[in-house]
VONU-616533 format. One record per residue (C-alpha): chain; x negated, y negated, z negated. Coordinates in nm, 4 decimals, always signed. Example, Ala and Ser with C-alpha at 12.3 -4.5 7.8 and 13.67 -1.06 7.14 Angstrom:
# residues 2
<chain->A	east->-1.2300	north->+0.4500	up->-0.7800>
<chain->A	east->-1.3670	north->+0.1060	up->-0.7140>
END
This chain:
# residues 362
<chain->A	east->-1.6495	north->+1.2536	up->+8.1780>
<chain->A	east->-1.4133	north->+1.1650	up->+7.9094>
<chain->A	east->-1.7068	north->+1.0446	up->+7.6395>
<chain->A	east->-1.8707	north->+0.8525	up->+7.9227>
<chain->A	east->-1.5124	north->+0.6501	up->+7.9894>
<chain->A	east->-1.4609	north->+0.6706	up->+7.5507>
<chain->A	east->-1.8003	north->+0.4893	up->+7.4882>
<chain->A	east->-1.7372	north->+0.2199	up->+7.7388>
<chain->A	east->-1.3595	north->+0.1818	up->+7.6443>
<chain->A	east->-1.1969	north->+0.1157	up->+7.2954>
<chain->A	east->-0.8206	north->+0.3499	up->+7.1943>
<chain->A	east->-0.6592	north->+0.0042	up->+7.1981>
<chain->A	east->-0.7685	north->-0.0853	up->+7.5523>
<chain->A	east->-0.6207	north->+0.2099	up->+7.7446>
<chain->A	east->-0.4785	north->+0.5989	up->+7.6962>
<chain->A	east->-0.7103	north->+0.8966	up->+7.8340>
<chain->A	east->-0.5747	north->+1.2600	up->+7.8240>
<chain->A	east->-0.8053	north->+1.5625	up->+7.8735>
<chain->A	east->-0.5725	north->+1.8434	up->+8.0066>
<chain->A	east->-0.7223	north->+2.1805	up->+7.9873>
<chain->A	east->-0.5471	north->+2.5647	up->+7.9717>
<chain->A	east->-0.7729	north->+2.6724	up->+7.6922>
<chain->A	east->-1.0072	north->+2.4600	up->+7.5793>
<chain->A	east->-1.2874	north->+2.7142	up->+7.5834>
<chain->A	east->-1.5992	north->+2.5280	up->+7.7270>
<chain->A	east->-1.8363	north->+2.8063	up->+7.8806>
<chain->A	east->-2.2230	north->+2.6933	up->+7.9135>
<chain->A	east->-2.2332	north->+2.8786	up->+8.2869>
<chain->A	east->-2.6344	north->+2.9200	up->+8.3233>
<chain->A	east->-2.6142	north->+3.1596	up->+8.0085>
<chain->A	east->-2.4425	north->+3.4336	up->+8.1932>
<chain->A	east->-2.8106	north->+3.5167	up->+8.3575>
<chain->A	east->-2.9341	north->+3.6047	up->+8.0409>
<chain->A	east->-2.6097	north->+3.7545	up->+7.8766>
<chain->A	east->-2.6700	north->+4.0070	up->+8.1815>
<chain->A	east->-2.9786	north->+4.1069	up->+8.0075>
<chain->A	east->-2.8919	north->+4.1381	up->+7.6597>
<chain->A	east->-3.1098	north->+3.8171	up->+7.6230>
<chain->A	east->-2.7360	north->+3.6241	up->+7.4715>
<chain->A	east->-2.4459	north->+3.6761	up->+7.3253>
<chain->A	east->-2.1644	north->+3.5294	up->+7.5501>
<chain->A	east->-2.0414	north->+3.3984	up->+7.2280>
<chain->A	east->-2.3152	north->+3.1491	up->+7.2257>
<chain->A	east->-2.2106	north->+3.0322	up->+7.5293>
<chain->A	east->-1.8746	north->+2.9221	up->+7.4156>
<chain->A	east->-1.7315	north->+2.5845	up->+7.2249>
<chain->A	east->-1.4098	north->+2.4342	up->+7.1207>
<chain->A	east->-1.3712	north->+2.1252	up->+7.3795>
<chain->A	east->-1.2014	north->+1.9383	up->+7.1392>
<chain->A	east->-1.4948	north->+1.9192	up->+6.8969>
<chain->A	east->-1.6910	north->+1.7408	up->+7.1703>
<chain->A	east->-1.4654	north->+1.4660	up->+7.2346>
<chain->A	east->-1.3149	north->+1.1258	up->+7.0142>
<chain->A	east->-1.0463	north->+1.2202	up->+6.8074>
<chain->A	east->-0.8275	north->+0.9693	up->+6.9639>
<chain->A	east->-0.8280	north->+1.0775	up->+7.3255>
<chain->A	east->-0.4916	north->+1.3200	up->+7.3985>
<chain->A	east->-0.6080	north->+1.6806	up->+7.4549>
<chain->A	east->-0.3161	north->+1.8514	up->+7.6440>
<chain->A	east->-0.3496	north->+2.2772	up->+7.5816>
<chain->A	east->-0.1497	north->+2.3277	up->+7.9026>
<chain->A	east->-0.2138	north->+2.4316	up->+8.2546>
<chain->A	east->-0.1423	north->+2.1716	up->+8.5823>
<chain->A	east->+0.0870	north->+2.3321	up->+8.8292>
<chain->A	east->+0.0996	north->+1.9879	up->+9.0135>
<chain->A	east->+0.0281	north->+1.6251	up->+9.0314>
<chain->A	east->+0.2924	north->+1.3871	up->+9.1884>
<chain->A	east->+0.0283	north->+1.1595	up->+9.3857>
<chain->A	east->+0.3266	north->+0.9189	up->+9.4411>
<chain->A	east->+0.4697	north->+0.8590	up->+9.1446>
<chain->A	east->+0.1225	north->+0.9556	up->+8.9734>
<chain->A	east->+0.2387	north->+1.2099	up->+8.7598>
<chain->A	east->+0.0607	north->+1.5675	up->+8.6429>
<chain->A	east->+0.2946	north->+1.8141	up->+8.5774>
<chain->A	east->+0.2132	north->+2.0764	up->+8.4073>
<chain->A	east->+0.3183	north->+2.5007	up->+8.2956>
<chain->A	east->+0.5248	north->+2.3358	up->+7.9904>
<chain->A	east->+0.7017	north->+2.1207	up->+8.2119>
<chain->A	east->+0.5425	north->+1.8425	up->+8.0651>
<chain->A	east->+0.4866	north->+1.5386	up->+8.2880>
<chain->A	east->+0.1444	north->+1.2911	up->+8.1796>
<chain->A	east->+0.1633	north->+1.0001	up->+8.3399>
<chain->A	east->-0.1808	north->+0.8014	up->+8.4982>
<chain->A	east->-0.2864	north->+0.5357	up->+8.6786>
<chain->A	east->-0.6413	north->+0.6634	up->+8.6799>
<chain->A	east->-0.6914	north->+1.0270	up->+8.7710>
<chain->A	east->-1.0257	north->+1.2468	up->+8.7698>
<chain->A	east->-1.0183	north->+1.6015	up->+8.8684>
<chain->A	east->-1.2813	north->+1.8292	up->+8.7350>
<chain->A	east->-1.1159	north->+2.2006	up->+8.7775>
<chain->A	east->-1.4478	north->+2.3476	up->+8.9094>
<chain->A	east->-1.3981	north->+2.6449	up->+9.1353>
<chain->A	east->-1.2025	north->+2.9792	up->+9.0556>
<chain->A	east->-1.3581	north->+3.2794	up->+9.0612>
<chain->A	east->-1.0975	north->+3.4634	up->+9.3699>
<chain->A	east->-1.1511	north->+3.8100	up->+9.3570>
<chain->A	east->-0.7933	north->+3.8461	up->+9.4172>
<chain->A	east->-0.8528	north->+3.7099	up->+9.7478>
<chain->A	east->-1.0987	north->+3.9967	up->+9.8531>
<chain->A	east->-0.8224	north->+4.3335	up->+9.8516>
<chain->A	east->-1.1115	north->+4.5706	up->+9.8729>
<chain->A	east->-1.2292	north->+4.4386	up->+9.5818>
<chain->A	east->-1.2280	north->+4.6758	up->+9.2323>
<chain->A	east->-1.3628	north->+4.6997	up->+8.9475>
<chain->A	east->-1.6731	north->+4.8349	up->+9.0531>
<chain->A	east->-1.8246	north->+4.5758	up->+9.1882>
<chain->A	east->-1.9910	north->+4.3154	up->+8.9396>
<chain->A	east->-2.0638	north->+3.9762	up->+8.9052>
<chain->A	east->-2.1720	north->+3.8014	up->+8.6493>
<chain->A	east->-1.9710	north->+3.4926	up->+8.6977>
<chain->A	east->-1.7730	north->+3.5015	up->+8.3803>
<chain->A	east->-1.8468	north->+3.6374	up->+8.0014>
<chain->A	east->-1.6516	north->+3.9623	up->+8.0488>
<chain->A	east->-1.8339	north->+4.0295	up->+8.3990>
<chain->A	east->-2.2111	north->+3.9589	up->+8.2865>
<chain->A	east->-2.0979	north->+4.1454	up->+7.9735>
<chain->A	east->-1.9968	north->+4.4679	up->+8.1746>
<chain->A	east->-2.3008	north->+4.3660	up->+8.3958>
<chain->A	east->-2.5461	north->+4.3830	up->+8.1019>
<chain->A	east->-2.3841	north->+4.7831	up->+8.0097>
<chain->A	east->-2.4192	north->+4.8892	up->+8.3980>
<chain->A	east->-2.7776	north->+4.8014	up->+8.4127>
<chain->A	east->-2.8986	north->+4.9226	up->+8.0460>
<chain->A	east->-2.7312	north->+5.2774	up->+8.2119>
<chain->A	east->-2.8603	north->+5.2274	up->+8.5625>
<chain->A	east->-3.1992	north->+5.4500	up->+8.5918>
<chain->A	east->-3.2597	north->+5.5421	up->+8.9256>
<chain->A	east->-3.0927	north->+5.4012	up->+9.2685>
<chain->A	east->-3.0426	north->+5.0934	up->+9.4653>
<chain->A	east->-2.8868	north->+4.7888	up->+9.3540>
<chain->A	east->-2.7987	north->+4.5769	up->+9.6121>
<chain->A	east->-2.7016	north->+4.1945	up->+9.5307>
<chain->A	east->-2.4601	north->+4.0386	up->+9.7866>
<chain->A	east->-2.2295	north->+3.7379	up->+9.8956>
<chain->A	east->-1.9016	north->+3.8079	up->+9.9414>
<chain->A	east->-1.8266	north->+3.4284	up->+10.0482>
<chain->A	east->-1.9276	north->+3.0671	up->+10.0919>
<chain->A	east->-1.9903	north->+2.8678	up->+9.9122>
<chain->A	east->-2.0497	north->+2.9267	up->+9.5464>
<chain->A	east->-2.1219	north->+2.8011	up->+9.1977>
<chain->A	east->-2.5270	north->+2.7745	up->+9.1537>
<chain->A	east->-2.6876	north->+2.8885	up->+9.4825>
<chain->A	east->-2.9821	north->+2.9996	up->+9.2898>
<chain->A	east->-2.8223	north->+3.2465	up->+9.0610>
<chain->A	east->-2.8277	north->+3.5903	up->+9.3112>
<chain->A	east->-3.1828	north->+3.5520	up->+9.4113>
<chain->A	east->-3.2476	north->+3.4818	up->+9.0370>
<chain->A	east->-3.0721	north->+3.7831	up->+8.9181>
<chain->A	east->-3.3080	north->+3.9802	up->+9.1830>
<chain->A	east->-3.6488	north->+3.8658	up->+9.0420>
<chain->A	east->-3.5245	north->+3.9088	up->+8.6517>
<chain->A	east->-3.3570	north->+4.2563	up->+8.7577>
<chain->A	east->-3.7442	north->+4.2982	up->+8.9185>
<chain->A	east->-3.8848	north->+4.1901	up->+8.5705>
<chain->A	east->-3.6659	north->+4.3721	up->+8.3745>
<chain->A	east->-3.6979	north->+4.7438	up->+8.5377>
<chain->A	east->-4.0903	north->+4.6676	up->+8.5211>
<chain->A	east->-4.0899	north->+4.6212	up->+8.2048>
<chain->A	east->-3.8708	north->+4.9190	up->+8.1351>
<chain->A	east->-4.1022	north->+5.1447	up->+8.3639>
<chain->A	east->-3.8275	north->+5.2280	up->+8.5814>
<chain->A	east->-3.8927	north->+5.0012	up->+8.8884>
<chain->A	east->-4.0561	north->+5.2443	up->+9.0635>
<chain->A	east->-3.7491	north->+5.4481	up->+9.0969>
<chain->A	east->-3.4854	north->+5.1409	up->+9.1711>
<chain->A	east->-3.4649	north->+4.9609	up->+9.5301>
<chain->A	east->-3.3578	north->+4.6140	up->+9.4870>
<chain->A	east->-3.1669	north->+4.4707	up->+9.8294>
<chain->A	east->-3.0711	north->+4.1120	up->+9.8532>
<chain->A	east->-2.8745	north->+3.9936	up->+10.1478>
<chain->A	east->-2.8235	north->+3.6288	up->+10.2438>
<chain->A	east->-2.5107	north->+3.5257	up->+10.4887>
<chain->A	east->-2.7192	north->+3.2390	up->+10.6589>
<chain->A	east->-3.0559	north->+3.2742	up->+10.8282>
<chain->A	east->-3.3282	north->+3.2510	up->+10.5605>
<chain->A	east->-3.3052	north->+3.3733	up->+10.1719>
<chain->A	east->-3.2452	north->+3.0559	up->+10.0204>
<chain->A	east->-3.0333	north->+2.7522	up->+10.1657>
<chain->A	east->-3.2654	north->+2.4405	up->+10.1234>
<chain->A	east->-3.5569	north->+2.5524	up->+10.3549>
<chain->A	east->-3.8487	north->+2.3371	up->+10.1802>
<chain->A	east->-3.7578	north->+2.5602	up->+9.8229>
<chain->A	east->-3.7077	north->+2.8809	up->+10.0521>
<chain->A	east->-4.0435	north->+2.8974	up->+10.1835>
<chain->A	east->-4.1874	north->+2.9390	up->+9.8283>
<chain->A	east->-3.8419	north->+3.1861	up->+9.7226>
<chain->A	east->-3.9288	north->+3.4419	up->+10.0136>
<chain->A	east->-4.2954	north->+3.4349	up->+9.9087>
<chain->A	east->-4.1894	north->+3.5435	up->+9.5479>
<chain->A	east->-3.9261	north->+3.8116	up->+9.6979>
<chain->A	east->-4.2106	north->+3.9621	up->+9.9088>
<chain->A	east->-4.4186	north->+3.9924	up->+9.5954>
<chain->A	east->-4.1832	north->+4.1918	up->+9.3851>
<chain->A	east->-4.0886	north->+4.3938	up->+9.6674>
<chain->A	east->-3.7113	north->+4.2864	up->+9.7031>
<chain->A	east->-3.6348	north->+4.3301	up->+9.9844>
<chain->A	east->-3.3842	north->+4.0477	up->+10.1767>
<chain->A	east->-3.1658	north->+4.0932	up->+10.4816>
<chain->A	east->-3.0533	north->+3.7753	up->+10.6151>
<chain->A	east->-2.7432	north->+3.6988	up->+10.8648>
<chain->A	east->-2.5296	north->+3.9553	up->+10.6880>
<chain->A	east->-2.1886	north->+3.8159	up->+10.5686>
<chain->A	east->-2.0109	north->+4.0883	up->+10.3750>
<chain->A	east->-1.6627	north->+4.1903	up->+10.5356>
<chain->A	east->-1.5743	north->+4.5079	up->+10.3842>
<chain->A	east->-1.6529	north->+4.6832	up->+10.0984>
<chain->A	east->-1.5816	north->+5.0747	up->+10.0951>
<chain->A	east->-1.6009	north->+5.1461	up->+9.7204>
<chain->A	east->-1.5826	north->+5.4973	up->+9.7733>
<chain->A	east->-1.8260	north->+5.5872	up->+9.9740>
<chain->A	east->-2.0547	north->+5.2713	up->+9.8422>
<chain->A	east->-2.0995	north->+5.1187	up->+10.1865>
<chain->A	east->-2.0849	north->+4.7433	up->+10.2560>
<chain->A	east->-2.0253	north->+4.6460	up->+10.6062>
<chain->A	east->-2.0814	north->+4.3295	up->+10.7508>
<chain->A	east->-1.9374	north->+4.0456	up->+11.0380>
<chain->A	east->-2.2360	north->+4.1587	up->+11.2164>
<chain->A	east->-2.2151	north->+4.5242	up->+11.2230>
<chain->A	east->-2.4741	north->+4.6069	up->+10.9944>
<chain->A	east->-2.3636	north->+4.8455	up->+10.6811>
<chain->A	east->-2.6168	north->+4.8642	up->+10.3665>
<chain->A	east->-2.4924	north->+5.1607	up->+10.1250>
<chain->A	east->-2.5789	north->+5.0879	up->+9.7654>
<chain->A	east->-2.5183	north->+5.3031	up->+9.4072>
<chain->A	east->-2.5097	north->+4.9642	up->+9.2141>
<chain->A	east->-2.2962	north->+4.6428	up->+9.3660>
<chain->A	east->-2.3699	north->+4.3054	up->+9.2187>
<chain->A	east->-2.1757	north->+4.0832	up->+9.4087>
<chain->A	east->-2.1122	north->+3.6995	up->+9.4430>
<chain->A	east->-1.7426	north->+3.6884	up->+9.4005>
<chain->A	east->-1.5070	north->+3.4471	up->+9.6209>
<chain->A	east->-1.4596	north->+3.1235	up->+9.5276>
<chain->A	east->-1.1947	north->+2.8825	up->+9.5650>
<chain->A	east->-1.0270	north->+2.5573	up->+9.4739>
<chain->A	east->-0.6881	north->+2.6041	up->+9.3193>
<chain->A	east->-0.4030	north->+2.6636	up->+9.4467>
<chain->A	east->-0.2183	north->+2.3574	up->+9.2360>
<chain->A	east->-0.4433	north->+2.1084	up->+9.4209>
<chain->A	east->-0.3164	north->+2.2641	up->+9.8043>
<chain->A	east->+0.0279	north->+2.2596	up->+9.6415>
<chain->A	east->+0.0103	north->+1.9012	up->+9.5773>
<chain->A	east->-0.1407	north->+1.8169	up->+9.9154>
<chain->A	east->-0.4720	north->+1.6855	up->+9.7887>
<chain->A	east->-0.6283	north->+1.9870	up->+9.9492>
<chain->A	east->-0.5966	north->+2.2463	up->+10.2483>
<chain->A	east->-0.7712	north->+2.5676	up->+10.3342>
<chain->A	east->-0.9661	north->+2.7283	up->+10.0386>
<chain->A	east->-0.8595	north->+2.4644	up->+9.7854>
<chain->A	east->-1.1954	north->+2.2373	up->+9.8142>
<chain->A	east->-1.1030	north->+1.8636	up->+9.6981>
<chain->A	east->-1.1748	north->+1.6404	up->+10.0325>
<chain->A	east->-1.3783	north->+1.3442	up->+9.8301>
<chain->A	east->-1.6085	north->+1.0938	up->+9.9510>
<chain->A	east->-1.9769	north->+1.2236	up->+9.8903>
<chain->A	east->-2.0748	north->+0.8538	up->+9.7501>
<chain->A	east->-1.7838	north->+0.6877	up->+9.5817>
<chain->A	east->-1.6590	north->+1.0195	up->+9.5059>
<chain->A	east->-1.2957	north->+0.9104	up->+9.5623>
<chain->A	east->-1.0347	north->+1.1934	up->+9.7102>
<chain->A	east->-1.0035	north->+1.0995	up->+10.0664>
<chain->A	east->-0.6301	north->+0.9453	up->+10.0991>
<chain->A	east->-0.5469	north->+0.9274	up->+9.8148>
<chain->A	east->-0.5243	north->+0.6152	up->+9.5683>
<chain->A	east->-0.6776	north->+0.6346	up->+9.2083>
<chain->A	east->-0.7755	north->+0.9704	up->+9.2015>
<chain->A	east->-1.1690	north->+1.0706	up->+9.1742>
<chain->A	east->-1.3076	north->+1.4477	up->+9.2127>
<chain->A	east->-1.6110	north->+1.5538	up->+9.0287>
<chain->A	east->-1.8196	north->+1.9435	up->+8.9919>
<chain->A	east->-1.7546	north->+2.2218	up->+9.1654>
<chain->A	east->-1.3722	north->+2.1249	up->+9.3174>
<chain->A	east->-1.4809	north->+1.9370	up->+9.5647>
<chain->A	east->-1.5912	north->+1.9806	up->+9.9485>
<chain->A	east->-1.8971	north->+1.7671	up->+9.9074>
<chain->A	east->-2.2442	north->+1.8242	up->+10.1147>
<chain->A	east->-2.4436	north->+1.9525	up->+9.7911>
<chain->A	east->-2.5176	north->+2.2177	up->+9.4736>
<chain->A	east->-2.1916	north->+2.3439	up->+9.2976>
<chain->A	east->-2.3691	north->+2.3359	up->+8.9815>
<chain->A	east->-2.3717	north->+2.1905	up->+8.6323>
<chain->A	east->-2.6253	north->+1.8955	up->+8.7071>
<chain->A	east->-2.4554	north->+1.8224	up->+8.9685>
<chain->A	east->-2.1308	north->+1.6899	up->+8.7695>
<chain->A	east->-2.3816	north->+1.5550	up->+8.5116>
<chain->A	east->-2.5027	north->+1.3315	up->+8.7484>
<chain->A	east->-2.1455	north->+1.1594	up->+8.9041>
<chain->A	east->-1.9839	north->+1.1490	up->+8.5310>
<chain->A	east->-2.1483	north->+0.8099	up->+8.5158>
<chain->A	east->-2.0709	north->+0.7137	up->+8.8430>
<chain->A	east->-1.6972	north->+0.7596	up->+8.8485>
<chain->A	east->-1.6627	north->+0.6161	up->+8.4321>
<chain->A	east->-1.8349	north->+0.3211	up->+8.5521>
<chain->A	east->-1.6401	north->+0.2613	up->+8.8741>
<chain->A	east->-1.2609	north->+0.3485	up->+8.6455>
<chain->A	east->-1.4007	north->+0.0936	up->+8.4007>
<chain->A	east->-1.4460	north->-0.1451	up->+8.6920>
<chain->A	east->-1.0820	north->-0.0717	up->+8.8267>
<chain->A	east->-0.9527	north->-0.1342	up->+8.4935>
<chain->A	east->-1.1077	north->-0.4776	up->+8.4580>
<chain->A	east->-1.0530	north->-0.5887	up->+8.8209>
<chain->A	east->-1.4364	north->-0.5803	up->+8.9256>
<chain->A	east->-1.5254	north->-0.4526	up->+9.1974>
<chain->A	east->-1.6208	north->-0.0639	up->+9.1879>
<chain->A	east->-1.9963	north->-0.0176	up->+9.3092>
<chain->A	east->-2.1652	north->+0.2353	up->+9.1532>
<chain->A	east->-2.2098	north->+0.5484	up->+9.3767>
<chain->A	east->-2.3504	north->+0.8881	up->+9.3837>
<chain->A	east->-2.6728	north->+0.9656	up->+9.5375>
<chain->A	east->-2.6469	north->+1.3530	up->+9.5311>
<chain->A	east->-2.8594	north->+1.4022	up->+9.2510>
<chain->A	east->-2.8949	north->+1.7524	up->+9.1539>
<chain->A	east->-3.1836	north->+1.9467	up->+8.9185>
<chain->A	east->-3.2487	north->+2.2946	up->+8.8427>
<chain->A	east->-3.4381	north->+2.5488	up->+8.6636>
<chain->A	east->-3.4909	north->+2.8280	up->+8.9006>
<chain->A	east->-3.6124	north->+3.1977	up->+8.7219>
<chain->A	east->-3.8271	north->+3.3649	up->+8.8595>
<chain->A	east->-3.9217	north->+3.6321	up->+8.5810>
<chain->A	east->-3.8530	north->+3.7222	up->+8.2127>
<chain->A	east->-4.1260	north->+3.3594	up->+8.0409>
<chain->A	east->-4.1398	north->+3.1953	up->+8.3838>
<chain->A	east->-3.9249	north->+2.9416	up->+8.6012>
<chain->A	east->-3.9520	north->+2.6699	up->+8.8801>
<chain->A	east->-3.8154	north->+2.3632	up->+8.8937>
<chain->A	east->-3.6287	north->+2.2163	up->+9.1755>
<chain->A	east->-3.5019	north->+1.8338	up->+9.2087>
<chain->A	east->-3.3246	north->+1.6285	up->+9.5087>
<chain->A	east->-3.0695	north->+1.4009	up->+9.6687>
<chain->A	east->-2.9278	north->+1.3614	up->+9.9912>
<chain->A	east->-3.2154	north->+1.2339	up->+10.1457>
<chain->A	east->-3.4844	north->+1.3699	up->+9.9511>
<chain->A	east->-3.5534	north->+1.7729	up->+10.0027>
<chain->A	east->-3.6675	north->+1.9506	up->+9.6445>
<chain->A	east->-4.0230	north->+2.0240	up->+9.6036>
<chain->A	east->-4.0423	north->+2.3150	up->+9.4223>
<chain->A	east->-4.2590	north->+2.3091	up->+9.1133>
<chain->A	east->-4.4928	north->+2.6679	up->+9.0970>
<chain->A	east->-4.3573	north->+2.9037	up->+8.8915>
<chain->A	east->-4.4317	north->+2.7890	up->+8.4945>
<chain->A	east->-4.4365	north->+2.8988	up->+8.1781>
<chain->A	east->-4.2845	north->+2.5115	up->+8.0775>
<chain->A	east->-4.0000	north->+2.5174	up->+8.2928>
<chain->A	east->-3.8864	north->+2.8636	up->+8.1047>
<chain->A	east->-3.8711	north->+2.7362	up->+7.8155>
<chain->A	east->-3.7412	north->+2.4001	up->+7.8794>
<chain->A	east->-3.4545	north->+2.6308	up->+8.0314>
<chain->A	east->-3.4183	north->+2.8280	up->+7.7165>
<chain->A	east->-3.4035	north->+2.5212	up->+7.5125>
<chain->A	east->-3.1522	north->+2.3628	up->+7.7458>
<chain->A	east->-2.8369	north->+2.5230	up->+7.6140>
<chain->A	east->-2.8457	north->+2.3430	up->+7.2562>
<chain->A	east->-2.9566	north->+2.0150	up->+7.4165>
<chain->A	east->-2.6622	north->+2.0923	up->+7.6460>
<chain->A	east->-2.3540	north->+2.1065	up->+7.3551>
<chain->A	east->-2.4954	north->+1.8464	up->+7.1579>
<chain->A	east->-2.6339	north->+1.5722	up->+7.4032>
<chain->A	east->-2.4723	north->+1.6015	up->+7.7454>
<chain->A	east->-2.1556	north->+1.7794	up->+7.7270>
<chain->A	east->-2.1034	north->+1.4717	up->+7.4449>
<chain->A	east->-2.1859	north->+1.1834	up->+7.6939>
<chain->A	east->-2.5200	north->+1.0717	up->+7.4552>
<chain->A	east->-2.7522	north->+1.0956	up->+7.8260>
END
């Protein structure tokens, strides 16, 4: 976002400021293959401020609040940056806090420590059943559980332990997979690897001692591995300023992309409430859109780019294979077959990633 508004404005034409806690940019997808030993989460981490101009303010400080009426973002230090253009991109945050039956373990793989401690747990793991769960809606990359079931699948094979590990997937809505033109073709593959899927199961409770997960609908599924989807929410800075309510989700129009009530402020990625993906392609796609529409602002044109709910995605489906998925809000994906290509276009992605689009260059 900020080298999409730094190519199409010049230091002496306005002030942007990048505010950000640490500074440690995290390429996300990578977690499904530091849960292997396939990475090093190391890889998977750069310096922000190497990837922007020199000349845009980068604030090492965490927001505790923005003053929508005097436009204001305050912030841990007690620092106050002032704006008259506002985009918030705090992606979601991963709430296990919010779960109190939650310990450590369960895993996820939903941060570099967690697919980290993942990747030791299933090196160890020889004989069992794993079970792969949701404990919430919604979720950063709805792909990534049923994902992490078919490369868990691969991965045992090729270890010659399958036969003695059960694999369990459980979905909290009524089919495997959300989008049902791309679940059609994701049951087939479960089926195939023998994974087996319960759907309609929304995890309530999790008794860690006896290894039980029970769910809103009465159904318990006992388990001697837990890999689960962790809560996510919005944070809690954003429902203290009154931009949003509930679980923390930025209100924002799914076209403009413009927080509902409120003036000059934009939402992008995974913070807001919007009808589609909470993924990385997903905030790739309305960069553009809001940069152009803040460069309009600035130069008193009207603002008419908009967001069509453009979204891509590799979707694994085994250790050297992947499909590919691609939509909008009025187009359904049609799932590519499972390729050879599309893996390695995804295992190429993560340099192309650091030096091309994180960078603003496409």
């Amino acid at each position: 976002m900020v080298n999409k508004l730094a190519k199409k404005l010049k230091s002496d034409q306005v002030d942007i400021s990048i505010i950000d806690p640490h500074f440690n940019h995290v390429y996300q997808p990578g977690f499904l293959f530091t849960m292997f030993g396939r990475d090093k989460t190391r890889n998977l981490i750069k310096d922000t401020r190497d990837m922007i101009p020199k000349w845009v303010n980068a604030v090492e400080d965490k927001v505790t609040k923005v003053d929508t009426e005097n436009k204001l973002v305050h912030t841990s230090e007690g620092d106050e940056v002032k704006y008259d253009y506002l985009v918030l991109a705090t992606g979601a945050r991963i709430a296990t806090d919010t779960a109190e039956w939650w310990d450590d373990s369960i895993h996820h793989f939903y941060t570099p420590p967690a697919a980290d401690r993942l990747h030791e747990a299933l090196q160890s793991f020889n004989k069992g059943r794993i079970v792969v769960s949701i404990a919430d809606l919604p979720y950063k990359c709805p792909p990534a559980p049923i994902e992490a079931c078919m490369l868990m699948d691969d991965y045992y094979r090729k270890n010659g332990k399958r036969d003695d590990i059960e694999i369990v997937y459980t979905s909290p809505i009524n089919r495997a997979f959300s989008i049902e033109t791309t679940n059609i073709r994701v049951e087939e593959y479960l089926k195939e690897k023998n994974i087996e899927f319960k759907t309609l199961f929304n995890a309530d409770y999790v008794d860690t001692e006896e290894k039980l997960i029970e769910s809103l609908e009465g159904e318990d599924i006992d388990y001697d591995l837990l890999v689960m989807v962790p809560p996510h929410r919005g944070h809690q800075f954003l429902i203290d300023s009154g931009i949003a309510e509930g679980k923390g989700w930025v209100p924002t129009d799914k076209e403009t992309l413009e927080v509902k009530g409120q003036e000059g402020i934009w939402a992008m990625g995974d913070c807001t409430d919007i009808p589609t993906s909470k993924a990385g392609s997903t905030a790739h796609y309305q960069a553009p859109v809001i940069a152009a529409n803040i460069v309009s602002a600035i130069k008193n044109k009207p603002k008419n780019k908009t967001y069509d709910g453009h979204v891509q995605c590799f979707f694994l489906t085994e250790f050297g294979k992947s499909m590919f998925i691609d939509f909008n809000y009025s187009t359904p994906p049609k799932p590519s077959p499972s390729r050879k290509i599309w893996w390695w276009l995804k295992r190429g992605f993560k340099p192309l990633y650091f030096t091309m689009i994180a960078r603003g260059r496409v």
